[in-house]
C-alpha positions in Angstrom: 81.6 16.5 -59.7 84.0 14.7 -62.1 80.7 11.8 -63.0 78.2 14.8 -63.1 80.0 16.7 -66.0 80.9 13.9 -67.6 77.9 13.0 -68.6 75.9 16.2 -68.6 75.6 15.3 -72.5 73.6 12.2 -72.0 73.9 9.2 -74.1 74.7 10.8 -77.4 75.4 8.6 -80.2 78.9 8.5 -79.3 80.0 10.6 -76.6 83.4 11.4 -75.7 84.7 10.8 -71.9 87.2 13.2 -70.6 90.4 11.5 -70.0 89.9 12.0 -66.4 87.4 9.1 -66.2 90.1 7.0 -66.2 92.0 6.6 -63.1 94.2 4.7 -60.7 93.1 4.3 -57.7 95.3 3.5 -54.8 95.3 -0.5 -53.5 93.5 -0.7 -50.5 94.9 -2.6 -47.8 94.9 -6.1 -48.1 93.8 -6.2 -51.7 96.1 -7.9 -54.5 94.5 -5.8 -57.1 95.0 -2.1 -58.7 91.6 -0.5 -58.9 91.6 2.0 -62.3 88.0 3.3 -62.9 87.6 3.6 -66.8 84.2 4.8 -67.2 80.4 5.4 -65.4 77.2 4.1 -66.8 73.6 4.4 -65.9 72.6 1.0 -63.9 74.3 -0.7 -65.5 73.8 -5.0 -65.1 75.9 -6.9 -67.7 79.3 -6.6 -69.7 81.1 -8.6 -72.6 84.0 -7.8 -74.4 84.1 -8.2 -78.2 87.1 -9.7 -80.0 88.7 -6.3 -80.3 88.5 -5.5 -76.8 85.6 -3.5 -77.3 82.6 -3.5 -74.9 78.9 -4.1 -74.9 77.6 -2.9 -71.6 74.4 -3.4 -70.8 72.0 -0.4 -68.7 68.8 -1.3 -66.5 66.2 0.8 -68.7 67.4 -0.8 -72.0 70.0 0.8 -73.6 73.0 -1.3 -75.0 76.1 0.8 -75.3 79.3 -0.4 -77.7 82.3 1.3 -75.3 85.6 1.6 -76.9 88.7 -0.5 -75.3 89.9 2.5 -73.0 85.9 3.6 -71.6 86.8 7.0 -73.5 84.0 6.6 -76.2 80.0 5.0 -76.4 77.9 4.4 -79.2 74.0 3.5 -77.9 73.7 0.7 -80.2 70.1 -0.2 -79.1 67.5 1.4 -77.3 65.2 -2.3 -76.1 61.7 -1.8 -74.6 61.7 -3.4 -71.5 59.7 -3.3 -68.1 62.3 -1.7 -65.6 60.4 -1.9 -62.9 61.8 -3.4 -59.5 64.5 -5.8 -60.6 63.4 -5.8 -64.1 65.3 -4.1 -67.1 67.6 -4.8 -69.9 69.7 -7.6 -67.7 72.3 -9.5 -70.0 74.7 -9.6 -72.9 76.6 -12.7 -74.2 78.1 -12.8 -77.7 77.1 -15.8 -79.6 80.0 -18.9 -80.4 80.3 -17.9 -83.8 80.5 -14.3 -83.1 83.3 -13.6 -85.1 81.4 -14.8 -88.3 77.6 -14.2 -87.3 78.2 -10.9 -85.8 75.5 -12.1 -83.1 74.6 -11.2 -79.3 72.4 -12.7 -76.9 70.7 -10.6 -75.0 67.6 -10.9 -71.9 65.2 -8.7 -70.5 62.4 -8.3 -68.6 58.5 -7.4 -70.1 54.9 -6.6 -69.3 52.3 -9.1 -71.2 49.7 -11.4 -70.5 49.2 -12.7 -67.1 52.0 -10.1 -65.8 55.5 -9.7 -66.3 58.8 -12.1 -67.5 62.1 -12.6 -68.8 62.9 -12.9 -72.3 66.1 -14.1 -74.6 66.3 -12.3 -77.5 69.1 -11.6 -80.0 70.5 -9.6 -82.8 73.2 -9.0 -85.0 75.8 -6.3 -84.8 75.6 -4.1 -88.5 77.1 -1.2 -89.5 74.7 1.5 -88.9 75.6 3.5 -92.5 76.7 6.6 -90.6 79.7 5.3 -89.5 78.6 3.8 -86.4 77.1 0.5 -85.2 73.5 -0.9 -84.4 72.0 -3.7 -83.5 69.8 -5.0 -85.6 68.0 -8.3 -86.9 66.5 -8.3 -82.9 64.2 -11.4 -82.2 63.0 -13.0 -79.2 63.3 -16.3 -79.0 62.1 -17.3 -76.0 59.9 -16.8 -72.7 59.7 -17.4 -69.2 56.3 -19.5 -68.6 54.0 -18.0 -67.0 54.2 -14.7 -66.8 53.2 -13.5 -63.1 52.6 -10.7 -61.3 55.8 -8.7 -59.7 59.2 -6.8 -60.2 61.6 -9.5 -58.4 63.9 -12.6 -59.1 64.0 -12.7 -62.6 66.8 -14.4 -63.3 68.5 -14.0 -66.9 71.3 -15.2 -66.9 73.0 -16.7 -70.2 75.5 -19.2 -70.9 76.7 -21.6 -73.5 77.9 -24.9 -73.6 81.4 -25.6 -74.3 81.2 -27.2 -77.8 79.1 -24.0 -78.6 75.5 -26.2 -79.4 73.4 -25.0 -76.7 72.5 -22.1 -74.6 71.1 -22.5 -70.6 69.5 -19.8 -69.3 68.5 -18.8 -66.3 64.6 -18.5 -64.9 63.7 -16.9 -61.4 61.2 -18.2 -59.4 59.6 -14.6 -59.3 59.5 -14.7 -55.8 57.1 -17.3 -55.8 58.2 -19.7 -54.0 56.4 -22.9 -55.6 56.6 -22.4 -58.9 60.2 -23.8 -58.7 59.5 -27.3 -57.9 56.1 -26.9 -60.6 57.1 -29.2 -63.6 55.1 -27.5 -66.1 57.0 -24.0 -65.4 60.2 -22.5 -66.2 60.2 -20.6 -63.3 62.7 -21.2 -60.5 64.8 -23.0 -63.1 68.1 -23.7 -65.6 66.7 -24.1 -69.0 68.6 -26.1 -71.8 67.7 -24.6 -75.6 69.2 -24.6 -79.1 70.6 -21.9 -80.3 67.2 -20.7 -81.6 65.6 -21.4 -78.1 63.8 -24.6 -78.8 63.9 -27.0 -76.3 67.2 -28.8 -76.5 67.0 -32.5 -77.6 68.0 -35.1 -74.9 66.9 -32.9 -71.4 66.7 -35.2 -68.8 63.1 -34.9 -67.7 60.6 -34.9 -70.5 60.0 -38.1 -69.8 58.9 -37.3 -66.3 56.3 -35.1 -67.7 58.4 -31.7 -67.3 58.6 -28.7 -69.6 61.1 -29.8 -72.6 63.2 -26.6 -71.6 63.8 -27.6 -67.9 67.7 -29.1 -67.1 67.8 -28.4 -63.1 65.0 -27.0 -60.9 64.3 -26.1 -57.5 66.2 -22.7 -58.0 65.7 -19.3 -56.5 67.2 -16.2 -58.4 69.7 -17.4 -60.2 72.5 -14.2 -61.0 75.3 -15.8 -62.5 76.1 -19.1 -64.7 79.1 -20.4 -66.1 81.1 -23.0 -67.4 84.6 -23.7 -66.4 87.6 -25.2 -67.9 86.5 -29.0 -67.4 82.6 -28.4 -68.6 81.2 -28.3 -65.1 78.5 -26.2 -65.0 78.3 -23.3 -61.8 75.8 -21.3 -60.8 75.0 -18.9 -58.2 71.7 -17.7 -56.5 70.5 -15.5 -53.9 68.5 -17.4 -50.9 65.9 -15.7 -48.7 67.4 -14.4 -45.3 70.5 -16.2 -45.5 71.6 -19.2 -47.4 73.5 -17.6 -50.7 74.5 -20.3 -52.9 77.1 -21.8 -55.2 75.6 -24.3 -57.3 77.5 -27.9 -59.4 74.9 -28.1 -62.2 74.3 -31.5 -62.9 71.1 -32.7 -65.5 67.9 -33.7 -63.6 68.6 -32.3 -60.2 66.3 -30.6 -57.8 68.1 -28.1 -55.9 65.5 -27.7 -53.2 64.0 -24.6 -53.1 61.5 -23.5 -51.3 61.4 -26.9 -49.8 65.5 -26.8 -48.6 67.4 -23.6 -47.9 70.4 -22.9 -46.0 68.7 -20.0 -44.8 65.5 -18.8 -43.3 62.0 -17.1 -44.4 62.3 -13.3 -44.2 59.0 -13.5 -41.9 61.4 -15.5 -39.8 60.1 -19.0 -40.5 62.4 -21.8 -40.8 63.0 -23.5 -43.8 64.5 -27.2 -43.4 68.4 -26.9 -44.0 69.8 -28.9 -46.7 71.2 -32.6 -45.1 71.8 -35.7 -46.4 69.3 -37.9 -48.0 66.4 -35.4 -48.0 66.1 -35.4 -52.3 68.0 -32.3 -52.9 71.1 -31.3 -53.7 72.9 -29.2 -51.7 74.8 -26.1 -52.1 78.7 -26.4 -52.4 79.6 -23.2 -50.9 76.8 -20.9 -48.9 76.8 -17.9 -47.0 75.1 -16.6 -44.0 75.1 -13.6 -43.6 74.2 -13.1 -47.2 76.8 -11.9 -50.0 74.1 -10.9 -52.5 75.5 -12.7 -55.5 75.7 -10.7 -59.0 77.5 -12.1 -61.9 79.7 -14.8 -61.9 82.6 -15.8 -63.7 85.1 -18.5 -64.1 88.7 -16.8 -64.0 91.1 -18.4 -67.0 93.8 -16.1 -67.1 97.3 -15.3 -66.6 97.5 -12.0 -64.6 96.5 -13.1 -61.9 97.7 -16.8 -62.1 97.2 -17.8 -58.5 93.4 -17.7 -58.9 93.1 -19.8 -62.5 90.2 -21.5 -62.3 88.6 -19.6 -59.7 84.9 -18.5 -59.7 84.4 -14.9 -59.3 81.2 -13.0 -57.9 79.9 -9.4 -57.7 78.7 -9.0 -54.1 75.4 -7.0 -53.9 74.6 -5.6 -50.2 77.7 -7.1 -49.0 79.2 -4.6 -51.6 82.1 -6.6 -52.4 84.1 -8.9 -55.0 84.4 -12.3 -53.6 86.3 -15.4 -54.8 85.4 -19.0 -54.4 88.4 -21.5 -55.3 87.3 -24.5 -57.2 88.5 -28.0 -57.4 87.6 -30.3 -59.8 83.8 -30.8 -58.6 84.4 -29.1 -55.3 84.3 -25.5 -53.9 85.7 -23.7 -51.0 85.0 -20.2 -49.9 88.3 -17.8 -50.9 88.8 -14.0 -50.5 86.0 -11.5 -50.0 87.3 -8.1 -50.5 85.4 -4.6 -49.5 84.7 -2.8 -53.1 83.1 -0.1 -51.2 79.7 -0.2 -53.4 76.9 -2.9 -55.2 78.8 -5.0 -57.7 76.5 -6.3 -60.3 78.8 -7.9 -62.8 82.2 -9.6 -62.8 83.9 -10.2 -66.7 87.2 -11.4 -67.9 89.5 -8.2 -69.6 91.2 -9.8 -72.8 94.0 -9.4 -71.0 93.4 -11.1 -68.3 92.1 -8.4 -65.6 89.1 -8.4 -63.9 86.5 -5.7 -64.7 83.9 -5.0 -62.4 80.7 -3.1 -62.7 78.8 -1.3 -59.8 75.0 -1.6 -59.7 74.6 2.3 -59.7 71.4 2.2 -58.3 70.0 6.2 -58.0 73.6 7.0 -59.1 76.4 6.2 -61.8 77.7 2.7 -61.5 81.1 2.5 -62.6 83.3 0.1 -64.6 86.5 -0.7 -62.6 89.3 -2.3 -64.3 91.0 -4.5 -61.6 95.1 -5.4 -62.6 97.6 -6.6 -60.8 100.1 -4.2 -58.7 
């Protein structure tokens, strides 16, 4: 009842949250962690914070919401067209290296257009709106998934840049497909290297083998979550078929194996070769069977909880939880997976060093859990 009249308003330009939004939930047994839920969106996929601990949230049919610090206030700051079909829908939201003097966000989402449906990267810059709010505006696409196929599933969209702030890899489902991530001509069932304008980055490491110019690793399924960690390695983690979830080392050139290697098995039942030595693919360094449902990932860096620095974090899907992989230099070992109770689609960083979570929603309000230590 509390959710329900909250947000009986709708998305107003802002609205105002009754301070009952916010609160502290008890710590389930056996978790390290204070749950405080600070707010309830509508599907919502992706989070950031901004340098004032402000948030951009992301919601599946395409609005962009600028939430205050404490959840207690939203302004819609764009309303995207997008094709929110199946999986599709405004997925996410990355603020751009020179944020604090551009004033730019990256953004992806999936659309209808020739030949069927894919994922775009777009941007835009943050402006005062002249009424005393904020908008986003300047909004370009800059690039797009190749080709566009029939379907609602696995499209990926998934944004990160590179350390020194150069380049942007993004993330490109193989649709569920299946071939079209070992095809050298398509994106699909890929990590994409690009300039910050979403050219082809200079230097990818298999032009010369007559791949797209975009193209850094391939033989991907649907990759949910990419990040970079302390040292530069690059993670990523995908979902596999029936079985066979993956935590990915990134590394230029590589063919990670799908649908030709899987930890896991067709969802007919058909076997797929496991990964093993010497076969051409790289393998996964963590995988799960039964499946975790990977959401967002991210690379923990700070010092509330400083027994899990360096850490990858992942939103757990059907398994509805919050799991934790610990990492090692290039290696990774399965951690803690805790209950949540409901989908987790996202996992951020709090400036402070807590660990927000957002629930998928689905039919329903998914909230935004702040997670602190107790």
């Amino acid at each position: 009842m509390i959710r329900k009249t909250l947000f009986a308003t709708g998305l107003l330009t802002t609205t105002l949250l009754a301070s009952t939004a916010c609160s502290a939930q008890p710590a389930a047994a056996g978790k390290p962690f204070k749950e405080t839920v600070v707010a309830d969106f509508e599907s919502p996929w992706a989070m950031t914070f901004l340098p004032d601990k402000r948030m951009l949230v992301t919601e599946k049919k395409g609005q962009m919401l600028l939430v205050s610090a404490d959840g207690k206030s939203r302004q819609t700051v764009a309303t995207l067209t997008v094709d929110s079909a199946g999986q599709g829908g405004l997925m996410d939201v990355v603020l751009a290296p020179d944020f604090a003097t551009s004033q730019r966000v990256y953004f992806s989402y999936s659309t209808a257009g020739e030949g069927g449906k894919g994922v775009v990267l777009a941007r835009g810059r943050l402006r005062p709106d002249g009424g005393g709010g904020t908008r986003l505006g300047e909004i370009e696409a800059l690039f797009s998934a190749r080709p566009f196929v029939e379907g609602n599933g696995h499209y990926s969209g998934r944004i990160a840049f590179s350390p020194d702030g150069k380049y942007l890899f993004f993330t490109n489902g193989e649709r569920q497909k299946f071939t079209p991530a070992q095809d050298p001509k398509m994106t699909l069932g890929k990590v994409l290297r690009l300039t910050l304008d979403g050219k082809p980055a200079p230097g990818n490491p298999l032009v010369a083998k007559g791949f797209a110019p975009e193209i850094w690793s391939y033989g991907h399924r649907n990759l949910l979550g990419i990040a970079f960690d302390a040292q530069g390695n690059l993670w990523e983690q995908e979902m596999g078929p029936k079985g066979g979830d993956e935590v990915n080392l990134i590394k230029p050139g590589l063919n990670y194996g799908w649908p030709n290697a899987s930890n896991g098995s067709n969802y007919d039942g058909s076997d797929i070769p496991d990964h093993k030595p010497g076969d051409g693919y790289e393998p996964p360094k963590v995988f799960w069977n039964p499946v975790i449902s990977p959401g967002g990932l991210m690379i923990y860096s700070g010092n509330m909880f400083p027994q899990w620095k360096g850490d990858a974090f992942i939103g757990g899907l059907s398994s509805k939880s919050l799991v934790r992989v610990h990492l090692t230099g290039t290696n990774a070992a399965k951690g803690d997976q805790w209950d949540m109770g409901a989908r987790i689609r996202e996992v951020e960083q709090g400036p402070d060093g807590a660990i927000w979570v957002l629930e998928d929603g689905g039919d329903s309000k998914g909230r935004l859990i702040k997670l602190t230590a107790r």
